[in-house]
Backbone as CSV, one residue per row, in Angstrom:
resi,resn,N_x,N_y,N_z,CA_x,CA_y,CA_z,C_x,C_y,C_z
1,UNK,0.840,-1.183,0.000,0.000,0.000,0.000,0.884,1.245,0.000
2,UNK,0.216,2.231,-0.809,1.015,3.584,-0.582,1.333,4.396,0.757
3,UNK,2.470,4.390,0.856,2.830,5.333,2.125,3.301,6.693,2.074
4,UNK,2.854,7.441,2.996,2.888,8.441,2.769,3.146,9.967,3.725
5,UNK,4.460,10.613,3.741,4.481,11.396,5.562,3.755,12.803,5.215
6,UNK,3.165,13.103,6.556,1.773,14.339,6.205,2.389,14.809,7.246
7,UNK,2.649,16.063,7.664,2.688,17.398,8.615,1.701,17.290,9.527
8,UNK,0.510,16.629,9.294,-1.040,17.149,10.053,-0.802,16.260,10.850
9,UNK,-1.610,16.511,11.678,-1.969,15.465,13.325,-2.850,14.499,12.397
10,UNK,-2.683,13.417,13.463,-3.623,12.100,12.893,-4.403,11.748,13.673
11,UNK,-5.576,11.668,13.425,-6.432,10.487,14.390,-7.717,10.092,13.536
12,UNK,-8.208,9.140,14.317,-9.985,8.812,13.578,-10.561,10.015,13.515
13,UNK,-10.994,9.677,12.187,-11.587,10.469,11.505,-10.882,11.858,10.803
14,UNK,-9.867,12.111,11.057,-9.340,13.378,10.830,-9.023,13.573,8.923
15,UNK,-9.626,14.940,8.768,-9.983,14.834,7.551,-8.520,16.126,6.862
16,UNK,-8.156,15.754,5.740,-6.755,16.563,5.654,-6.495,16.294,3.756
17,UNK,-5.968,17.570,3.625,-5.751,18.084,2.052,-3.896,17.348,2.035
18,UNK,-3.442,16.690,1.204,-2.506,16.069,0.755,-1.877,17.121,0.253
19,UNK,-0.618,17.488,-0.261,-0.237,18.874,-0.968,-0.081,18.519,-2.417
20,UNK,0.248,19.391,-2.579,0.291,19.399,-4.480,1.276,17.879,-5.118
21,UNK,2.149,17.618,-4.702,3.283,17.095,-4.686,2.491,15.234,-4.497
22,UNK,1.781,15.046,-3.306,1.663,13.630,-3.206,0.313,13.952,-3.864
23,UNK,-0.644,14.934,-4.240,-1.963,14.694,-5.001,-1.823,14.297,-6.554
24,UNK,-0.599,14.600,-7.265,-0.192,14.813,-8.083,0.338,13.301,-7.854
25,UNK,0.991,12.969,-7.297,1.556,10.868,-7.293,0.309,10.364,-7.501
26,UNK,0.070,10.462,-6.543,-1.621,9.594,-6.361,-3.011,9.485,-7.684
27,UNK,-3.185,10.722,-8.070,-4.267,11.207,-9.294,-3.146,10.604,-10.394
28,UNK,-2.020,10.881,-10.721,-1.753,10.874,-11.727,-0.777,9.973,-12.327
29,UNK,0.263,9.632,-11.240,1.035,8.476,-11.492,0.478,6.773,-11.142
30,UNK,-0.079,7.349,-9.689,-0.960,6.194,-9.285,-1.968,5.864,-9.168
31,UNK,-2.515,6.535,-10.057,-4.294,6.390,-10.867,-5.158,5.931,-9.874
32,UNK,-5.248,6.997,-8.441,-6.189,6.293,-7.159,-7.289,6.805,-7.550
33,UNK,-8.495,6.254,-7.138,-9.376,7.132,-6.936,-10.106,7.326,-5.968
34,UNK,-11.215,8.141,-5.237,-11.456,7.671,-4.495,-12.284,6.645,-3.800
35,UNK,-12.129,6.368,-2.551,-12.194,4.937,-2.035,-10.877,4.136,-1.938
36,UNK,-9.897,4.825,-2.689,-8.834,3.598,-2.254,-7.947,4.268,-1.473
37,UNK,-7.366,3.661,-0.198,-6.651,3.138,0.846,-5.292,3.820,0.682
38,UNK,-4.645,4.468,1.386,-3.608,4.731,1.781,-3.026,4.891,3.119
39,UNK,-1.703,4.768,3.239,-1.036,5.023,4.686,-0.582,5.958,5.138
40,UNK,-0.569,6.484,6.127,-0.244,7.928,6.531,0.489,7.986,7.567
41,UNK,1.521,8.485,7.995,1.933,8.812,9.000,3.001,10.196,9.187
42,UNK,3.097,10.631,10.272,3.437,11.906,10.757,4.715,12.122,11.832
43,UNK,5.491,11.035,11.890,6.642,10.805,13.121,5.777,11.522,14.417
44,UNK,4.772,11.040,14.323,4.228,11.908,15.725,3.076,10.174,16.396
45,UNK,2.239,10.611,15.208,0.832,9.893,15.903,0.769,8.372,15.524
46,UNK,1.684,7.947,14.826,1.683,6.526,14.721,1.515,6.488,12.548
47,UNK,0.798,5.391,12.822,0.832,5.305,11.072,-0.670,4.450,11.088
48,UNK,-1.279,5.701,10.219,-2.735,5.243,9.937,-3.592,5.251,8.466
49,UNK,-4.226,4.499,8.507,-4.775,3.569,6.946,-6.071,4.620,7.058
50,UNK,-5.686,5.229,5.891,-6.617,6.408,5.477,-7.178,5.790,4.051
51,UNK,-8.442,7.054,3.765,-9.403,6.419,2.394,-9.299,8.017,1.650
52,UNK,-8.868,7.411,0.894,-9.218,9.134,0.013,-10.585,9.082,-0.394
53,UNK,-10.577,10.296,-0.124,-12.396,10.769,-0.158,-12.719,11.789,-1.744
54,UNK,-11.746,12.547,-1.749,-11.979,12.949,-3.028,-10.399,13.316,-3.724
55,UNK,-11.163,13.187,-5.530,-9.749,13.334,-5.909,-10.089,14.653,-7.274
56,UNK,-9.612,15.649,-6.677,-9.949,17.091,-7.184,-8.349,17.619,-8.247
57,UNK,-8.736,18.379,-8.808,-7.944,19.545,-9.638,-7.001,20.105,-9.352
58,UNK,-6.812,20.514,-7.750,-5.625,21.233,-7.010,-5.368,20.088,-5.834
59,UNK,-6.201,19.079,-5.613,-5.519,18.222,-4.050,-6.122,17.067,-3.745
60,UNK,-6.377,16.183,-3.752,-6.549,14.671,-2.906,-6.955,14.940,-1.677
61,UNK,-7.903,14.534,-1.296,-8.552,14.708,0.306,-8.143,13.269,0.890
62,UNK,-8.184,12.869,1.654,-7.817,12.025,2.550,-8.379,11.702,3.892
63,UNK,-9.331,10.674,4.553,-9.798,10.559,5.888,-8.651,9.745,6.629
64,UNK,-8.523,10.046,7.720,-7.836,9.069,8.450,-9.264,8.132,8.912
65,UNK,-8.883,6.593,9.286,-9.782,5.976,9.611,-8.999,4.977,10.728
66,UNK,-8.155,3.989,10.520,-7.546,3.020,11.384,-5.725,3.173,12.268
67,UNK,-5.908,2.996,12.541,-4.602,3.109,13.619,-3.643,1.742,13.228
68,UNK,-2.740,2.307,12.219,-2.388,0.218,11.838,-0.670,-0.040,12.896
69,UNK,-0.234,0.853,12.989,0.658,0.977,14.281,0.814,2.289,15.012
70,UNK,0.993,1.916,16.666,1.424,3.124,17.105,2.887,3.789,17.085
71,UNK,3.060,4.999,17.034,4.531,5.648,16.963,5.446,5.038,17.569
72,UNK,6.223,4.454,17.186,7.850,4.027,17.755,8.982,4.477,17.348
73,UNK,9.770,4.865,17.796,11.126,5.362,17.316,12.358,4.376,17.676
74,UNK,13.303,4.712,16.337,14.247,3.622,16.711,15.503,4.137,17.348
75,UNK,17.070,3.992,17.307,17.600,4.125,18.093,17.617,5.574,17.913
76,UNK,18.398,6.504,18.846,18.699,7.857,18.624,20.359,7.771,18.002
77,UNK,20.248,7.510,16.924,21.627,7.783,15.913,21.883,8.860,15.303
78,UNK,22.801,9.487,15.015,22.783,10.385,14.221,24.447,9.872,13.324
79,UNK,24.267,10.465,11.868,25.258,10.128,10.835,25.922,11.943,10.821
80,UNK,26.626,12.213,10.922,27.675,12.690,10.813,28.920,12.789,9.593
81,UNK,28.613,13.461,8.255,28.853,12.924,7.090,29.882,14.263,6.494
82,UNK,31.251,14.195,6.319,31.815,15.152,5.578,31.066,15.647,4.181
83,UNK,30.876,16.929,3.707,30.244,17.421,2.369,30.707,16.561,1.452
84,UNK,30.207,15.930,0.530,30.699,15.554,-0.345,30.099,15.416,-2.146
85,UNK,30.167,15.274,-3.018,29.758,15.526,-4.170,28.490,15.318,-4.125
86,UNK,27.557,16.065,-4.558,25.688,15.722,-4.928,25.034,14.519,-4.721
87,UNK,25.751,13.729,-6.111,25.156,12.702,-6.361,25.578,11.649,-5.161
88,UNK,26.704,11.510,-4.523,27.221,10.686,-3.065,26.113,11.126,-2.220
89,UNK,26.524,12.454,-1.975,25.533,12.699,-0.994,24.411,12.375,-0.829
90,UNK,23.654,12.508,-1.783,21.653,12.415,-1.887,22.446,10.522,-1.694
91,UNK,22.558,9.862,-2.089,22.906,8.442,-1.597,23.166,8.335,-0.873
92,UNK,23.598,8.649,-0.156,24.076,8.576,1.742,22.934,9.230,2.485
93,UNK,22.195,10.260,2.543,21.116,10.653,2.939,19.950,9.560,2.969
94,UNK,20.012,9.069,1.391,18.549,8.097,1.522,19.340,6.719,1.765
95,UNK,20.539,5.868,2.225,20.890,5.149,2.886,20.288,5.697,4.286
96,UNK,21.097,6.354,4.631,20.990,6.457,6.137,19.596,6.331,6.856
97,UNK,18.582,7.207,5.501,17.335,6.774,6.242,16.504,5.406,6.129
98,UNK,17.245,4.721,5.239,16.789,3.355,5.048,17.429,2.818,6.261
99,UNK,18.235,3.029,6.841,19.492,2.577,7.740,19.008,3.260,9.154
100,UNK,18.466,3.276,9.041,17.570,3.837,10.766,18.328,4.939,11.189
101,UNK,19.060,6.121,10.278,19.255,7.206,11.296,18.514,8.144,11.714
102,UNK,18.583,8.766,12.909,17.613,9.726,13.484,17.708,11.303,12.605
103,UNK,19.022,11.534,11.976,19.536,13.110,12.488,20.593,12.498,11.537
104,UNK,21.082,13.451,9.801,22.346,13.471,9.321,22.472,14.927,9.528
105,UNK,23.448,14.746,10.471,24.395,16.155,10.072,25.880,16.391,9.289
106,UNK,25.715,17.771,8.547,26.945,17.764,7.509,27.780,18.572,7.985
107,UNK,28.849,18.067,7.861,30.145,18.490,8.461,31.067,19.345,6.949
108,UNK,31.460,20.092,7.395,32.541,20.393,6.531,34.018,20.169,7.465
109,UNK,35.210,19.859,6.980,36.548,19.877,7.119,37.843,20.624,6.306
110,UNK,38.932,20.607,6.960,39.844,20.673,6.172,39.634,20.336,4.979
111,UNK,39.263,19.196,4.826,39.356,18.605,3.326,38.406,17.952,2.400
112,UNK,37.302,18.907,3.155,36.353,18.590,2.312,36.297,19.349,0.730
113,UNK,35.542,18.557,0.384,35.906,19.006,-1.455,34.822,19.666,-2.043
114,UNK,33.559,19.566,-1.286,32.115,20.187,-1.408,31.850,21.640,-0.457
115,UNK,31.044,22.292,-1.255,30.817,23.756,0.100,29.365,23.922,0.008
116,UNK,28.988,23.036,-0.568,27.511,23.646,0.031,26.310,22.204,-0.415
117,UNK,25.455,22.438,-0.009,24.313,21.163,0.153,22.965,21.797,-0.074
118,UNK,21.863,21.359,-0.769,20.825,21.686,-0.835,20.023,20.709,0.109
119,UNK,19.940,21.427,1.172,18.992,20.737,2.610,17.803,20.269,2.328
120,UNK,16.601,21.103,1.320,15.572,21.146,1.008,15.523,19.597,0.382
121,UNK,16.268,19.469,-0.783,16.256,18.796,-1.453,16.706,17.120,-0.884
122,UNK,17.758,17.368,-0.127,18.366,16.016,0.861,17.618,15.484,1.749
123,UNK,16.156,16.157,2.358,15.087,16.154,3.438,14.082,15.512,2.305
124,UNK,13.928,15.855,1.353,12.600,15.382,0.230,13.137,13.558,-0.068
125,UNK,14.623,13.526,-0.072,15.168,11.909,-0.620,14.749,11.435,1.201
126,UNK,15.325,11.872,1.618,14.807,10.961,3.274,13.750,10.951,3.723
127,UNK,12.821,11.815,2.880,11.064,11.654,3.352,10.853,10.371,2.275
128,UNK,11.247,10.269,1.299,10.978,9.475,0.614,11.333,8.132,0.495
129,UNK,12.776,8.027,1.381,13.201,6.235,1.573,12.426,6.334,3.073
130,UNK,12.164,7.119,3.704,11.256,7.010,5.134,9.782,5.990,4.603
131,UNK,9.310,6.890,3.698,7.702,6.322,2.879,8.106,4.769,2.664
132,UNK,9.423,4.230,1.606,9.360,3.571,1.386,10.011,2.080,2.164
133,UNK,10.511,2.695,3.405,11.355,1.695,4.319,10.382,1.203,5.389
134,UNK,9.096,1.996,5.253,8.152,1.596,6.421,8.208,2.002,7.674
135,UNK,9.443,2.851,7.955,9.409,3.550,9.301,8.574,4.801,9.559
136,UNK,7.997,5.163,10.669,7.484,5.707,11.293,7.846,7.747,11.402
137,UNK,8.937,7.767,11.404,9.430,9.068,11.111,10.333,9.544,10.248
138,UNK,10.821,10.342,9.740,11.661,10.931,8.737,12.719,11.625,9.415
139,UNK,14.021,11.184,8.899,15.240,11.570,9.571,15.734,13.074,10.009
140,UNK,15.747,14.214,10.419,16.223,15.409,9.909,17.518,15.613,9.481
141,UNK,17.730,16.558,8.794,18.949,16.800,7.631,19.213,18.377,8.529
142,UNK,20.387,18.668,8.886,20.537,19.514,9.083,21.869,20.152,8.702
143,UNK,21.603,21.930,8.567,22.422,22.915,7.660,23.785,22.394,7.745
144,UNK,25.049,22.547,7.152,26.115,22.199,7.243,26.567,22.680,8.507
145,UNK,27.778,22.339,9.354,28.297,23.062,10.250,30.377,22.885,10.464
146,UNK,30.947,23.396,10.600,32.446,23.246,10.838,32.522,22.196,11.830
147,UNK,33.303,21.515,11.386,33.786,20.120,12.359,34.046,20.826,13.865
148,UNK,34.875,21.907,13.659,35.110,22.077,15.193,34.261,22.665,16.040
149,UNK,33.327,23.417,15.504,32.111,24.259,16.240,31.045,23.075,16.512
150,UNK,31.071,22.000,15.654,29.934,21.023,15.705,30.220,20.175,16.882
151,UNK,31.752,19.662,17.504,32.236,19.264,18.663,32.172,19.861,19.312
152,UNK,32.345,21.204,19.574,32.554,22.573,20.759,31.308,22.469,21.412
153,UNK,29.617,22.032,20.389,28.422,22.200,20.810,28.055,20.210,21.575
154,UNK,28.754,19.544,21.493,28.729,18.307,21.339,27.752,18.071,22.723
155,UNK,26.458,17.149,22.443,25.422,17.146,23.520,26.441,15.946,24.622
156,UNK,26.019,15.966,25.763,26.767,15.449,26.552,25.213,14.043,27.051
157,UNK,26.488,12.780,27.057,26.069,11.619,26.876,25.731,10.837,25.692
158,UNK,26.212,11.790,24.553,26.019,11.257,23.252,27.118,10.902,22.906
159,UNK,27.798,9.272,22.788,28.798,8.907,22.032,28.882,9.201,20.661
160,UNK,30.455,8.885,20.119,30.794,9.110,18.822,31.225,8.121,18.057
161,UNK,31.290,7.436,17.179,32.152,6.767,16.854,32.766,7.489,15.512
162,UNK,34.001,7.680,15.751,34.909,7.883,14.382,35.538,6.893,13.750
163,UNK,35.392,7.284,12.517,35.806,6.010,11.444,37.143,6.380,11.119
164,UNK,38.491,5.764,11.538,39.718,6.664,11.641,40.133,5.635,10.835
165,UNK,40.680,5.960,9.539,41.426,5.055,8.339,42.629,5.406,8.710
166,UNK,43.349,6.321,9.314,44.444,6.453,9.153,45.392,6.299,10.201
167,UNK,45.135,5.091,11.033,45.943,4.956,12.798,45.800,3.433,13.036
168,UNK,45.679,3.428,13.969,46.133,2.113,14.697,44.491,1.408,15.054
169,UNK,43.127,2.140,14.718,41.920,1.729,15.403,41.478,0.593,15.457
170,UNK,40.730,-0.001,16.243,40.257,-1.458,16.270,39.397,-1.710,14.800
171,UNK,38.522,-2.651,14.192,37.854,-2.918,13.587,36.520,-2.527,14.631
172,UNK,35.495,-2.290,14.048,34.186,-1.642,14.310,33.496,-2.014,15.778
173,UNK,33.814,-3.786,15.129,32.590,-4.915,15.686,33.628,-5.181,16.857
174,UNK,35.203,-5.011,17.120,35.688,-5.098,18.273,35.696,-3.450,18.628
175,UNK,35.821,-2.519,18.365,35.550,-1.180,19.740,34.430,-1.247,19.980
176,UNK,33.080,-1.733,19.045,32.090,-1.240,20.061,31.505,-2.306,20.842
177,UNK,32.161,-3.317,21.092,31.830,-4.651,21.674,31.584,-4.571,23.220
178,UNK,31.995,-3.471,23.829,32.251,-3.512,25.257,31.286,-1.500,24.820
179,UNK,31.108,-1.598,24.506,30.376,0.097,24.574,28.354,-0.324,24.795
180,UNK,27.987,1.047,25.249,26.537,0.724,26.043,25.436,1.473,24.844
181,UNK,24.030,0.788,25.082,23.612,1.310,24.132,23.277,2.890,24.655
182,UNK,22.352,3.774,23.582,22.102,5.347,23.877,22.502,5.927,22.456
183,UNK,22.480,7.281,22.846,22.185,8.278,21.986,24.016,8.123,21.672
184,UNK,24.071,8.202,19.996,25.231,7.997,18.986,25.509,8.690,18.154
185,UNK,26.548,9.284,18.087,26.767,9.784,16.399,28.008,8.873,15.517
186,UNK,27.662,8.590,14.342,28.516,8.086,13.604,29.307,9.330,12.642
187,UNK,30.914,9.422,12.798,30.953,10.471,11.967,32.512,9.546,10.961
188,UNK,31.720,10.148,9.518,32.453,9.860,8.462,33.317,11.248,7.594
189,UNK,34.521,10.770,7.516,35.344,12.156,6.918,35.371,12.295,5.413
190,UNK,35.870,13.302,4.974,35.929,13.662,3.370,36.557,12.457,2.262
191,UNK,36.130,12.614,1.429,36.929,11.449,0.722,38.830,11.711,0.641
192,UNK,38.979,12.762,1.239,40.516,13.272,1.487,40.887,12.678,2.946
193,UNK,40.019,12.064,3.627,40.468,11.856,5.374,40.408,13.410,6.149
194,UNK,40.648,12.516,7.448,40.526,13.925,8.252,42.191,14.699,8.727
195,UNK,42.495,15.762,8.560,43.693,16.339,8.440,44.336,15.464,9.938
196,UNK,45.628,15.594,10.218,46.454,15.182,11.525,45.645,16.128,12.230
197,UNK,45.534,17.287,12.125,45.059,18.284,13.259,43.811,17.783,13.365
198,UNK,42.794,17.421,12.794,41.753,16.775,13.098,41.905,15.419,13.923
199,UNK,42.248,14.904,12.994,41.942,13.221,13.645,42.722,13.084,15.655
200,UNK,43.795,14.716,15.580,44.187,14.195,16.761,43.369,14.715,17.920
201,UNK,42.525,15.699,17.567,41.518,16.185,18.272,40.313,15.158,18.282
202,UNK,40.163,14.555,17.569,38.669,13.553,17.801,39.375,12.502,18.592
203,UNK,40.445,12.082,18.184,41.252,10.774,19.320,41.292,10.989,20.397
204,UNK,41.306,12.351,20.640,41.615,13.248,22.125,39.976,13.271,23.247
205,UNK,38.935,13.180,22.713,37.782,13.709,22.928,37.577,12.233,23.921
206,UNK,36.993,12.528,25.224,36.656,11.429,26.402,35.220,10.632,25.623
207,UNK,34.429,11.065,24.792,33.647,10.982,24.613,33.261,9.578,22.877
208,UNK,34.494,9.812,22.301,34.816,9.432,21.628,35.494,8.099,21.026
209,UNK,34.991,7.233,20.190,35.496,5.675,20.201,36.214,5.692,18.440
210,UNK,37.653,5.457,18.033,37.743,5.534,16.909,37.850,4.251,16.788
211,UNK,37.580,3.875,15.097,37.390,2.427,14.365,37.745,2.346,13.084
212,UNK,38.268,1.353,12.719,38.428,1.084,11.683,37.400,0.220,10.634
213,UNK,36.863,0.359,9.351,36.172,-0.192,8.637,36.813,-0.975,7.758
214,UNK,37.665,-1.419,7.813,38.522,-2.169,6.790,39.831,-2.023,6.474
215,UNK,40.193,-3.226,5.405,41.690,-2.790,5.216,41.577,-2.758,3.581
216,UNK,40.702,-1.986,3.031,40.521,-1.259,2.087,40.124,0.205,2.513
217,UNK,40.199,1.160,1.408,39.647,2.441,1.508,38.439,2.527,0.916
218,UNK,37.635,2.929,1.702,36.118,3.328,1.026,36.146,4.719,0.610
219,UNK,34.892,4.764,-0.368,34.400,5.800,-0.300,33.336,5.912,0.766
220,UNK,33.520,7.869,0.701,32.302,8.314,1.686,31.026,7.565,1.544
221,UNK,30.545,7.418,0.617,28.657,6.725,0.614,29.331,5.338,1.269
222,UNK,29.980,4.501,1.010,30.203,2.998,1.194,30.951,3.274,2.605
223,UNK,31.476,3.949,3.110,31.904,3.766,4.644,30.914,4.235,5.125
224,UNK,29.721,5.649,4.836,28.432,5.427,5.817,27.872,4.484,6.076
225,UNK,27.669,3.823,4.823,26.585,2.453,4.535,27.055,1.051,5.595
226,UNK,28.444,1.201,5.875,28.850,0.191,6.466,29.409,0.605,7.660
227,UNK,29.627,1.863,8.178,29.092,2.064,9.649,28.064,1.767,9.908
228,UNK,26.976,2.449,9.807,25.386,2.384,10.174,25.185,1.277,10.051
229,UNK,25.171,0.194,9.085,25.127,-1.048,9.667,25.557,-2.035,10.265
230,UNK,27.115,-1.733,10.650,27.874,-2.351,11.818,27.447,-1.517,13.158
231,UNK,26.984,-0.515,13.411,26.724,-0.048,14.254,25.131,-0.470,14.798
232,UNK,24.087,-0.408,13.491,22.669,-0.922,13.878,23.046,-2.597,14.468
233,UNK,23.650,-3.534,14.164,24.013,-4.998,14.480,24.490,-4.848,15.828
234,UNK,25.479,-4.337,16.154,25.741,-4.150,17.634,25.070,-3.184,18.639
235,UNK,24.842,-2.271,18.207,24.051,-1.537,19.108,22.540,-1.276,19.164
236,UNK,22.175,-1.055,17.997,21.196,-0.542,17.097,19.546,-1.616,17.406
237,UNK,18.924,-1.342,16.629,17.954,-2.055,16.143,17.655,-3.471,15.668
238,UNK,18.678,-3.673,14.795,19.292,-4.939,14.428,20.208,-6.076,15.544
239,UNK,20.084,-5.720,16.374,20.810,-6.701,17.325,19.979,-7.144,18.115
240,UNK,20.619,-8.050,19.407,19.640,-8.910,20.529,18.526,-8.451,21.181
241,UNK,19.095,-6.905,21.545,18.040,-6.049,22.230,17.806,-4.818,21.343
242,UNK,16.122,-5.141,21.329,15.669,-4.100,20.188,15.893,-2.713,20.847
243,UNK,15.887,-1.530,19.982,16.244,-0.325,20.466,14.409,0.310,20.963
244,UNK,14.365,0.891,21.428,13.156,1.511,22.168,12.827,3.008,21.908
């Protein structure tokens, strides 16, 4: 069934205009009409099996009717991703939200090779692997920020894991073997690495676990993709104890 994330509050009966954007999927790509069934949800009120009621010129109406799960959220992760070229990027965005992250934030560095990101546009790909991964909320994407101001603000009790290619770090699945679950950030560096002056400041940080992903070099999209899921297996969602 079509899924679909709406801004509006949800409950029985609640009656709500679709925007231009999903009336336009629905009427025209996906030839609904009304009476037929869709899913709705709002990272708020759960995810509920709505009936479109009418299908008009400017918008798709929509009833909410059934409650088919209530809101759950999965772990509190956040991806942590050096700028990197467009097309990487929007792929690492809609990984990550296939990949259960809560929160990508973009880092710039020394050596990053990108200066700027279209947020708007990186939030529309993660509403959209959200629709299609079946989860419950949509990740937020937030504005770029400097590696060092983004640590300076660093929430306290939120681990890190750094992906350090260039030292002595354990492999993934042995540093975080003895680490507790909670609120995480995974942070991945430029396809240049992170300068000495960097990497010796994140090694330095109490807060902080560095790792190694291999004894190859990835790229940025393929070392997110394979943090987040060495990290969902051990800590995450994907392991013994489900995340809450």
């Amino acid at each position: 069934m079509i899924r679909l994330f709406v801004p509006h509050d949800l409950a029985a009966g609640a009656e709500l205009a679709l925007d231009p954007g999903q009336s336009r999927y629905l009427a025209a790509v996906m030839r609904q009409v009304a009476g037929d069934e869709v899913l709705l949800f709002n990272g708020r009120d759960g995810e509920w099996r709505a009936r479109i009621t009418v299908v008009g010129k400017r918008a798709v109406g929509v009833r909410a009717e059934l409650l088919e799960r209530p809101q759950r959220v999965g772990p509190d992760l956040d991806l942590l991703i050096a700028l990197v070229k467009r097309g990487r990027l929007e792929t690492i965005v809609e990984k990550a939200a296939e990949l259960g992250a809560r929160r990508v934030r973009l880092v710039t560095t020394e050596r990053t090779n990108a200066d700027r990101a279209r947020v708007e546009r990186l939030t529309a790909i993660g509403t959209e692997a959200a629709e299609q991964t079946g989860r419950l909320d949509v990740p937020e994407v937030l504005e770029p920020v400097k590696l060092e101001k983004l640590i300076a603000g660093w929430e306290s009790g939120r681990r890190l894991l750094f992906c350090d290619e260039a030292g002595d770090a354990k492999p993934v699945q042995a540093a975080l073997a003895d680490q507790a679950t909670g609120p995480w950030g995974v942070l991945i560096g430029p396809e240049g690495g992170f300068s000495p002056k960097e990497r010796d400041m994140l090694r330095a940080l109490p807060f902080a676990t560095a790792a190694t992903l291999g004894p190859r070099i990835l790229r940025a999209d393929t070392a997110a993709i394979s943090a987040l899921t060495l990290w969902q297996a051990a800590l995450g969602d994907w392991g013994p104890t489900l995340a809450s």
